[in-house]
C-alpha positions as CSV (number, residue, x, y, z in Angstrom):
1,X,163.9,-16.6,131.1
2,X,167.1,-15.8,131.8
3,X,166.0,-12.6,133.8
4,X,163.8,-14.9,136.0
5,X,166.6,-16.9,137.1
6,X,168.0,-14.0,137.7
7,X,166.0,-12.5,140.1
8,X,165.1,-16.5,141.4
9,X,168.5,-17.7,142.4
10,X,169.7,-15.1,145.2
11,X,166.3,-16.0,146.8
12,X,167.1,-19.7,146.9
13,X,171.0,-20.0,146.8
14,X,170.9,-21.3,150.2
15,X,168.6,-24.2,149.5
16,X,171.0,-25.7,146.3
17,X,173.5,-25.3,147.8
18,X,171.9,-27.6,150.6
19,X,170.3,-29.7,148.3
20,X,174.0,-29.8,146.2
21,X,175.6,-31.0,149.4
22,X,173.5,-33.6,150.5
23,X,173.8,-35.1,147.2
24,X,177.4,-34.9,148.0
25,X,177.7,-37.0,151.1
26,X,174.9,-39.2,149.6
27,X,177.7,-39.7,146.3
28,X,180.2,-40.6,148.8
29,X,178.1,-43.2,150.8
30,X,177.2,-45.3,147.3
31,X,180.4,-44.3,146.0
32,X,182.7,-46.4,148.7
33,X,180.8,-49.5,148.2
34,X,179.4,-49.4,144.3
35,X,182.3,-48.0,142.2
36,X,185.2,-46.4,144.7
37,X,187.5,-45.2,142.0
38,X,190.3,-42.5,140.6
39,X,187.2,-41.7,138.4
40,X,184.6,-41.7,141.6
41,X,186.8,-39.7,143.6
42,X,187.6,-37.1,141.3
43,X,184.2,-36.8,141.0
44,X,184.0,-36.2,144.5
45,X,186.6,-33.2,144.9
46,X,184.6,-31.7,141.7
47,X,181.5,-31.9,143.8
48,X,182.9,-30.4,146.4
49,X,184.9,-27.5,144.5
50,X,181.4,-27.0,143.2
51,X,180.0,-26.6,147.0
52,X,182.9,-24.2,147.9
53,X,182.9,-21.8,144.6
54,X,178.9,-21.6,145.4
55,X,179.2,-20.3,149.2
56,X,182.4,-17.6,147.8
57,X,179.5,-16.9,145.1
58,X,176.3,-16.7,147.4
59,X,178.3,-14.3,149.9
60,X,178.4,-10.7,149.7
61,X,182.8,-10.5,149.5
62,X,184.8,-7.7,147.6
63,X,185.4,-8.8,143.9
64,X,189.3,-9.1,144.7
65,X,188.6,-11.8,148.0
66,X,186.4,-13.6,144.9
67,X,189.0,-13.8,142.8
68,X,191.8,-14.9,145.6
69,X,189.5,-17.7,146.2
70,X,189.0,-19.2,142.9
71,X,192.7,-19.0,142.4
72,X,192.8,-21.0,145.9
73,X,190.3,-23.3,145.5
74,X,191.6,-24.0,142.1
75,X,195.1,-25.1,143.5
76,X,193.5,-26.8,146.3
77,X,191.5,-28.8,143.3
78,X,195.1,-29.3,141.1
79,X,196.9,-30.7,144.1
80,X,194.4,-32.9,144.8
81,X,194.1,-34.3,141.3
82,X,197.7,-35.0,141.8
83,X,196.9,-37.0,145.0
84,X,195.0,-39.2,143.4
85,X,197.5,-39.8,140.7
86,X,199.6,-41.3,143.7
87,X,201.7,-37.8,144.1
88,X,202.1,-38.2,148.1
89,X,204.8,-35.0,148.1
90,X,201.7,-32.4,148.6
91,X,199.8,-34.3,150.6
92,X,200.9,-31.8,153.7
93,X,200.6,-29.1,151.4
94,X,196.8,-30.3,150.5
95,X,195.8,-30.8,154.1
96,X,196.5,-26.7,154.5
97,X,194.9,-25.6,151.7
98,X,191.9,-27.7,152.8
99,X,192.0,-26.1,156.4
100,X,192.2,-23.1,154.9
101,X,189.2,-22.9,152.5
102,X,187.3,-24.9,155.3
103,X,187.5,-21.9,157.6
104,X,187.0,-19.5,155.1
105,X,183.3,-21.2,153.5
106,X,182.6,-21.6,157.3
107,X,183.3,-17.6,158.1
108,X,181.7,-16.8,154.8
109,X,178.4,-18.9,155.8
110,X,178.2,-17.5,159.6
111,X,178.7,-13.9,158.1
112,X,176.0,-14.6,155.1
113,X,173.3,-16.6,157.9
114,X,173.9,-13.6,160.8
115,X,174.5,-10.6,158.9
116,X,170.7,-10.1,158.0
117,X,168.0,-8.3,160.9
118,X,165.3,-10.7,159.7
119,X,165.2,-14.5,158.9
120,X,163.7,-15.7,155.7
121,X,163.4,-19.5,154.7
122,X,166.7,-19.3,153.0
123,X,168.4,-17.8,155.6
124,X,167.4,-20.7,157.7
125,X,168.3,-23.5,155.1
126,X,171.5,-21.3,155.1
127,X,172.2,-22.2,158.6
128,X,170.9,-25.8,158.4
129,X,174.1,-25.7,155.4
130,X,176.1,-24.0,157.9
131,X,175.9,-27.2,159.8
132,X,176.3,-29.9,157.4
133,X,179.2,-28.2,155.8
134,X,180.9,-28.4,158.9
135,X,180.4,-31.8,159.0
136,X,181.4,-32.2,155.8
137,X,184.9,-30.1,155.8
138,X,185.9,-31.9,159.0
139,X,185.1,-35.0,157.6
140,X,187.3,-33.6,154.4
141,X,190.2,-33.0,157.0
142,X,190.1,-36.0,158.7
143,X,190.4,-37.8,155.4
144,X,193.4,-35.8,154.5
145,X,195.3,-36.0,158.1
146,X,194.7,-39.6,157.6
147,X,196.5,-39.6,154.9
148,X,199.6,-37.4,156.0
149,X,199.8,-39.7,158.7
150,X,198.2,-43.4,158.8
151,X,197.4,-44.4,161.8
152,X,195.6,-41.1,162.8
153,X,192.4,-43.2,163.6
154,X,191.3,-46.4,164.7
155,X,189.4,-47.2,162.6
156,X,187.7,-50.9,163.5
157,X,186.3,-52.5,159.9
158,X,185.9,-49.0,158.4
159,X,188.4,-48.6,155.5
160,X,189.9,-45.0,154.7
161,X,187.6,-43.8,152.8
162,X,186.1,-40.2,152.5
163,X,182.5,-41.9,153.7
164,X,184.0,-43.4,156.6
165,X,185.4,-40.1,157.9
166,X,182.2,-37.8,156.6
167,X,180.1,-40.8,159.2
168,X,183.0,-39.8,162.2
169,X,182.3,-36.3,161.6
170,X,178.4,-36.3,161.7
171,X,178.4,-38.3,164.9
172,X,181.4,-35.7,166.4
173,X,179.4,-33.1,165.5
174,X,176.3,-34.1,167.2
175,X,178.4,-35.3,170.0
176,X,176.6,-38.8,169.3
177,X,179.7,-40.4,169.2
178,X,178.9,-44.6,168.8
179,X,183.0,-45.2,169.0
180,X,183.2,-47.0,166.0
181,X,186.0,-44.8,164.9
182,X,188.3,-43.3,167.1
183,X,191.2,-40.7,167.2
184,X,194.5,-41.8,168.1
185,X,196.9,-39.3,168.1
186,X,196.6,-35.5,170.1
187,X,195.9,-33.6,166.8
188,X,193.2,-35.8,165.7
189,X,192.0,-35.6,169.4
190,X,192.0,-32.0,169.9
191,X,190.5,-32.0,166.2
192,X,187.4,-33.9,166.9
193,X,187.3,-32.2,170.8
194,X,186.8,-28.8,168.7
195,X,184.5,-29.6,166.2
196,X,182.5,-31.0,169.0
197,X,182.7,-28.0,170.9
198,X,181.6,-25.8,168.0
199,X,178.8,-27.9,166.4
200,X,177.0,-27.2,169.6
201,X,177.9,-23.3,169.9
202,X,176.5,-23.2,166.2
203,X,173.3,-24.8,167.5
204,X,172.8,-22.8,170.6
205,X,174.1,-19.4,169.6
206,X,173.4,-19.1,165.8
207,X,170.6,-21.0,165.2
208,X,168.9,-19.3,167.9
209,X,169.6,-16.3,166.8
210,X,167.9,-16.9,163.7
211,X,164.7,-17.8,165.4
212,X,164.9,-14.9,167.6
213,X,165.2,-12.7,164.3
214,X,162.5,-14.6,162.7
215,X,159.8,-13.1,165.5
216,X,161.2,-9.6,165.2
């Protein structure tokens, strides 16, 4: 049995990890109106350690980057923990780290979704993962820049929660955009201006590069 699995996960990792991380942003939704929490949202940064040690797992990196981002993603998890104890010291600290490993599952994910000649099924539900995680980092960020700095967004009768910014992020990213919740300070600006600019690059550059490689 174990042998199957095996031989079954590399052929799918792409489609739980999908599947892991739209349970994630579906946790987050109930979670800030049912039972928002220190319990709930350590919960939370558990899921998503979970989504960032499976992309560093499902990618093909030297056993040494592997290892130097556990040990990462392991303070990143600690620090946080101590955020929501009510430590506010690392909070600047915490928003690096998070840029950090955000870039890094992103680069990981592009390399992983491009670096093949053909397209499988997986290999698209890797890109359609590509996306939301983008989405869902941002939306990560903006939660954390929010907290370094209050005020960072406008934020109408949304509260600052993790859900509220996860919503700002999908509709950024789609350049949607409803204006519910707005930036209100340069960095947040230029924040949400990027990950505008480079939801739709991902849709016009890699995911058409996977359909061309799918008709090779």
């Amino acid at each position: 049995m174990s042998a199957r699995l095996r031989e079954y996960l590399p052929r799918c990792q792409w489609r739980l990890l999908l599947g892991l991380l739209l349970f994630t942003l579906f946790y987050e939704a109930v979670r800030s109106t049912l039972f928002n929490g220190p319990c709930a949202e350590v919960i939370s940064y558990l899921l998503f350690g979970a989504i960032f040690i499976g992309t560093g797992a499902a990618a093909s990196v030297h056993q040494r980057v592997r290892q130097f981002s556990w040990l990462l993603l392991g303070t990143w998890l600690i620090f946080n923990m101590l955020r929501i104890s009510g430590t506010t010291s690392l909070l600047a600290t915490t928003s690096t780290l998070t840029g950090i490993i955000v870039l890094g599952c992103l680069a990981i994910t592009f390399r992983e979704v491009t670096r093949k000649d053909t397209a499988d099924l997986d290999t698209t539900f890797g890109a359609i993962f590509g996306y939301f995680l983008m989405a869902l980092s941002w939306g990560l960020f903006y939660e954390q820049m929010e907290s370094v700095r209050p005020g960072s967004f406008i934020l109408a009768d949304a509260g600052p929660t993790i859900s509220s910014f996860f919503y700002f992020s999908l509709v950024t990213i789609t350049t949607l955009g409803f204006g519910d919740i707005l930036p209100s300070t340069p960095l947040t600006r230029l924040a949400a201006g990027v990950e505008a600019a480079i939801g739709t690059m991902y849709v016009a550059v890699f995911i058409g590069r996977i359909v061309t490689q799918s008709q090779k």
